[in-house]
N, C-alpha and C positions, 0 to 999 in steps of 0.2 A: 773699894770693891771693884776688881775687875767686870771688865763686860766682853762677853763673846757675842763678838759681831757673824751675820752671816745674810752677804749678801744677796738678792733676787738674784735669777737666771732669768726673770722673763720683767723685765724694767717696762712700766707702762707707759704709754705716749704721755708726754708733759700739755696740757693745756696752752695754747696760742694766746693768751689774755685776752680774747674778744668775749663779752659777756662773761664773766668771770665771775661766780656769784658765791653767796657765804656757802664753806663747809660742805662743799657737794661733790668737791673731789679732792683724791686723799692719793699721798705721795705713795715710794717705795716699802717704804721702813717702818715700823714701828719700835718702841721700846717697852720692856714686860719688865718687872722685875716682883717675885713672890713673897711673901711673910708665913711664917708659921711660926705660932708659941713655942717658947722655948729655946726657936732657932735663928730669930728675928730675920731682918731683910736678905735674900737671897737671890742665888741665881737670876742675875743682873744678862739682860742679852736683846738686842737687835737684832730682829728675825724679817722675813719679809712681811708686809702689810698683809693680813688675813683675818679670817673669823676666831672670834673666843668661845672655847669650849668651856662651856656651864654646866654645872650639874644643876637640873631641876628644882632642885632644892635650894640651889644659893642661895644666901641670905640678902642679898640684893634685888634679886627680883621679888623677894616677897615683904620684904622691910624695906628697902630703898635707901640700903647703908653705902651709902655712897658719897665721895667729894668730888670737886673738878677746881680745875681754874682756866683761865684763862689768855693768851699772851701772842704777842708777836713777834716775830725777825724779818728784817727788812735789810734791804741790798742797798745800800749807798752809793751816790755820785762816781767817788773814787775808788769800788770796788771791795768794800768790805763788807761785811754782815752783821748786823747791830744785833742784840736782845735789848731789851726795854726794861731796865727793873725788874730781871730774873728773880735775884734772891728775895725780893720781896712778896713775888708769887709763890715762893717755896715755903717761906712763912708762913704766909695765909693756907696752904695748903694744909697745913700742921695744925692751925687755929683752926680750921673748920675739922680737922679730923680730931681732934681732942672732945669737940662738942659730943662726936659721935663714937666716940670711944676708940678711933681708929689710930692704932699705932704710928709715934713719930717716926720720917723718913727723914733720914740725916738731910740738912741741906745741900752741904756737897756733895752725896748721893745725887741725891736731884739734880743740883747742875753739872756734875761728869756725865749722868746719861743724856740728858738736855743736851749742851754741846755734842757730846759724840749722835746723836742723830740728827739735829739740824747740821753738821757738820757733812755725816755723810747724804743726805741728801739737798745739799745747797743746792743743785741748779735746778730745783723745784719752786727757788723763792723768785716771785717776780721781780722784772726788771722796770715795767710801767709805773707811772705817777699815781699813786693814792693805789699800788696794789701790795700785798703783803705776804707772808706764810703766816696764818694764825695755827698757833700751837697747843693742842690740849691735853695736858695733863690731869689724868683722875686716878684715884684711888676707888675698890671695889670689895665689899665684901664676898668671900667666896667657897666660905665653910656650909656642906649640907645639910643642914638644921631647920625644923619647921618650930622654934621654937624664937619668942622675943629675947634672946639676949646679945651678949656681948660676941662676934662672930670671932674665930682660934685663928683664923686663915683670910690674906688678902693678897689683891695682886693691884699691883701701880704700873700704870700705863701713861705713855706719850703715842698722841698721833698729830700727822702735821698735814695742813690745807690749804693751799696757794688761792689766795679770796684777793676779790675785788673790794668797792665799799661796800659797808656793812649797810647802809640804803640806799636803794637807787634814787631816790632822790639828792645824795648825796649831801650838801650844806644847806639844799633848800629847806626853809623851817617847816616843821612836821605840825599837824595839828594833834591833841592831846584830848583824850578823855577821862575824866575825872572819877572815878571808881567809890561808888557811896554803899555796896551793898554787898563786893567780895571784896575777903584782908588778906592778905599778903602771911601778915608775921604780927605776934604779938609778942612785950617786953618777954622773956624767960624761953623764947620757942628760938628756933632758928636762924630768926632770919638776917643775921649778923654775919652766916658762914654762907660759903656754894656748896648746895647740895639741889641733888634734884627735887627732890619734894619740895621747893620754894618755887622752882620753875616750874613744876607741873601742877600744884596746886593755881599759878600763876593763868595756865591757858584759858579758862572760862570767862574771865574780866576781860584778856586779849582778843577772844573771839569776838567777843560783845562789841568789844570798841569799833574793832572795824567792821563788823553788821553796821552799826550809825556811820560810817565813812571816814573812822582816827585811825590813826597810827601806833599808837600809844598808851597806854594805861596812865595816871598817876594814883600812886598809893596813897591813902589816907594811914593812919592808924590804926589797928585793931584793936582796941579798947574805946574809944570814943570816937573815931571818926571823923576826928579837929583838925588832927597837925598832920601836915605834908610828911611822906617819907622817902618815894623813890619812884622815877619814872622807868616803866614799861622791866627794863634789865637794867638801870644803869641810875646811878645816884642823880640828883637833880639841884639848879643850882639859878637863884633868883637876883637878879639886879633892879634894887629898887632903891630909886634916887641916885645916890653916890655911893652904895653900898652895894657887895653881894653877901646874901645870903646862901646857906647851904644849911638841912638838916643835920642837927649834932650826931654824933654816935652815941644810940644808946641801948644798944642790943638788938633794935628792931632792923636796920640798915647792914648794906655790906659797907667795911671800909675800903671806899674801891681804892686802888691805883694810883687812876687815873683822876680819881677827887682829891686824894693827897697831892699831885704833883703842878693841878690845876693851882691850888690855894698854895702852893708853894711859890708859883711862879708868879700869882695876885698880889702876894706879900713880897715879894722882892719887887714889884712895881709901883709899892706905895699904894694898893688898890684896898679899900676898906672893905675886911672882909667878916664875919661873923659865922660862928656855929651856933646851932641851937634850936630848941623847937619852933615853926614855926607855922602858924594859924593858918588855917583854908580863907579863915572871914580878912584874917589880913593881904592874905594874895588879892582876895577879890577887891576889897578897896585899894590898894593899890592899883590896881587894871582900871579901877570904874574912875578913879582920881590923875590917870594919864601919868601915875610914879612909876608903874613897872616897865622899865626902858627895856629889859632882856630876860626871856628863862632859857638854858639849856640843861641837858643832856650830857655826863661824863664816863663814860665808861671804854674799855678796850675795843672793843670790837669798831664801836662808831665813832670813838676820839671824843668830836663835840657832835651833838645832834641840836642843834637851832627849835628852840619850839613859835610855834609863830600865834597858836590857839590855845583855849581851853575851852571845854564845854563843860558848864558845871550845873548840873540838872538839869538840862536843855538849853541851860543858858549859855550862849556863844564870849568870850572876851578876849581881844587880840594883845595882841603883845608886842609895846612899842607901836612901830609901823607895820609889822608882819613881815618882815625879809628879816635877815641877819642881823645881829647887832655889831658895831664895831669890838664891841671887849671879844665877844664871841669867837670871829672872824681872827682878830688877834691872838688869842689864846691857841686856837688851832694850828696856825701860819707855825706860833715858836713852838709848839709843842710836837709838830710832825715834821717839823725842821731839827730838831733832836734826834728824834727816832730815826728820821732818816739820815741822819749825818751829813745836811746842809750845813747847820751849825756847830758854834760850838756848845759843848755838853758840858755848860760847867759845873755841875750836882752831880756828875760822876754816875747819873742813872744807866748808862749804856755800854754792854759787855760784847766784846768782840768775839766773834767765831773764828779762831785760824784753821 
C-alpha cells in the first residue's frame, strides 16, 4: 500500500526535555489510513497533526469500538533509532481487534506506516537518558449508526509523543492498593485485549487509590475476588523465595510485551520462574513470613515500576525492604539497555528506522 505523505508548513517548536511529561505533547505528523466493506484497507497518508472529524453518530463514541496499543522508539548512543518489538504490537493489535469484530490490518501495513512516520518525524525523539517517543497506534469505529452491531467503516491511526518517565518517581518503589470491591474483567469479557472500556471502566478504583494516598490499583479477579491479576496498567510480577511468580494468561490479563520479554530474559538467567494463578492469601503470607523479597510492575510505558507497599483492607505490608530489589533493578538496567542500543539485542527484538 502506498502512502501519500504531506508534510506541515507550519512545524511546531520541539519540547527542551525539561519536565517532559507523558503524552501531553504530540509531534508533526500523524498517520490515517480508512476501511470500508467491500473495499478493505485504504487510502494510507501522513497528513499533518490535527483534529478527527466524527460524525456524531460514530460508533465509537457511543459503543466504545475501539483498540490501541502501545510502543516506543528511542535514539541510541551511536545514532540510530530503535523500535522495540513492533511486530509484535501489530499482532496484538489484530488480537484485540478480532474480539471486537475489527477488521485485520495487514502487519506490514502497519509497519510501512510505522516506519514512514517515526522516520519522518525523528528529531522529535529525545536525546536525554530514560526519555522516549511513545507511539500510539489505534483503530476506531467510524460508521454512523445508533444501532449495536458490527461497525462497515474504520479508520487506524498513529500519533507520536516525545515523554519523559512514565512516573516521576521514576524507580522509586510505588506504594499499591489492593482493589476488593471494583473488577477490572472477568474470564469471557475483555480484558485480555486494549480497548478503552478496560481503562475507563478502570478510573473509579484509580481515583480511590490515590484519595487513600496509592499509586496504583492491584486487580483482584472478577468472579471471586482470590487471585491476583494486574497492577494499575501493567501486568504484575511477585518474587517470592527463589522464585518469580507472574499471573498466567487466562483471558482475564493482557499479554503484555513487556511480561513476555521480562520472563524471557528470567529464563535465559536460570531465574525460577512460574505462570499461574495466584492467591491474594498467598501474597499475604508471603509478606507477613518475610518470603516476598520483590513485586513489580511490567509494562511499556514504565518498563519496570518497583512496588515497595500494599494495603490490603487497611492493612499496610511492605515488600522486602521497601526500596528496589536487585532482580528488579537488573531486569530494567538489560532491558532499557536493549531498547536503547547500549547492548547487544540478541532476541532480535529491535528494528531500526533508516
Amino acid at each position: 500500500m502506498d502512502i501519500k505523505i504531506t508534510k506541515t508548513t507550519q512545524p511546531k517548536a520541539k519540547p527542551d526535555g525539561n519536565n517532559l511529561s507523558f503524552g501531553s505533547v504530540f509531534t508533526d505528523h500523524m498517520l490515517l489510513i480508512d476501511y470500508e466493506e467491500g473495499q478493505g484497507w485504504k487510502d494510507a497518508r501522513i497528513i499533518p497533526y490535527q483534529d478527527i472529524c466524527l460524525n456524531p453518530a460514530a460508533c465509537v463514541l457511543h459503543y466504545g469500538v475501539e483498540v490501541f496499543e502501545g510502543m516506543k522508539a528511542y535514539n541510541t548512543p551511536d545514532g540510530r533509532l530503535l523500535l522495540f518489538r513492533p511486530e509484535a504490537n501489530a499482532r496484538r493489535l489484530n488480537s484485540s481487534g478480532e474480539r471486537l469484530l475489527i477488521p485485520e490490518l495487514p502487519v506490514e501495513t502497519f509497519m510501512k506506516g510505522l516506519k514512514a512516520l517515526v522516520a519522518l518525524d525523528r528529531e522529535w525523539v529525545p536525546t536525554r537518558p530514560d526519555q522516549s517517543l511513545y507511539i500510539r497506534p489505534f483503530t476506531f469505529a467510524t460508521e454512523a449508526h445508533l444501532g449495536v452491531s458490527r461497525s462497515h467503516s474504520y479508520t487506524f491511526c498513529i500519533i507520536l509523543s516525545p515523554v519523559g518517565a512514565y512516573y516521576p518517581e521514576g524507580l522509586d518503589p510505588v506504594k499499591i492498593f489492593v482493589e476488593d470491591d471494583f473488577s477490572r474483567s472477568v474470564k469471557g469479557g475483555t480484558g485480555y485485549i486494549k480497548c478503552g472500556g478496560n481503562y475507563a471502566g478502570s478510573l473509579a478504583a484509580q481515583y480511590k487509590a490515590k484519595q487513600y494516598g496509592y499509586s496504583q490499583v492491584l486487580w483482584l479477579d472478577g468472579a471471586e475476588k482470590k487471585y491476583i491479576d494486574e497492577v494499575g496498567t501493567m501486568n504484575v510480577m511477585f518474587v517470592i523465595g527463589d522464585e518469580v511468580l507472574t499471573p498466567e494468561l487466562t483471558g482475564t490479563i493482557l499479554p503484555g510485551i513487556t511480561r513476555d520479554s521480562v520472563l524471557t530474559l528470567l529464563r535465559d538467567w536460570g531465574v525460577k520462574t512460574t505462570e499461574r494463578r495466584i492467591p491474594l492469601n498467598e501474597l499475604l503470607d508471603a509478606a507477613k513470613k518475610g518470603r516476598l523479597r520483590e513485586a513489580f510492575g511490567v509494562g511499556t510505558a514504565a518498563v519496570i515500576s518497583p512496588i515497595g507497599e500494599f494495603n490490603i483492607s487497611g492493612e499496610r505490608f511492605r515488600v522486602g525492604n521497601g526500596g528496589i530489589g536487585l532482580l528488579s533493578q537488573k531486569i530494567y538496567n538489560v532491558l532499557t539497555d536493549i531498547q536503547w542500543g547500549r547492548a547487544e539485542d540478541k532476541y532480535g527484538w529491535t528494528v531500526e528506522i533508516k
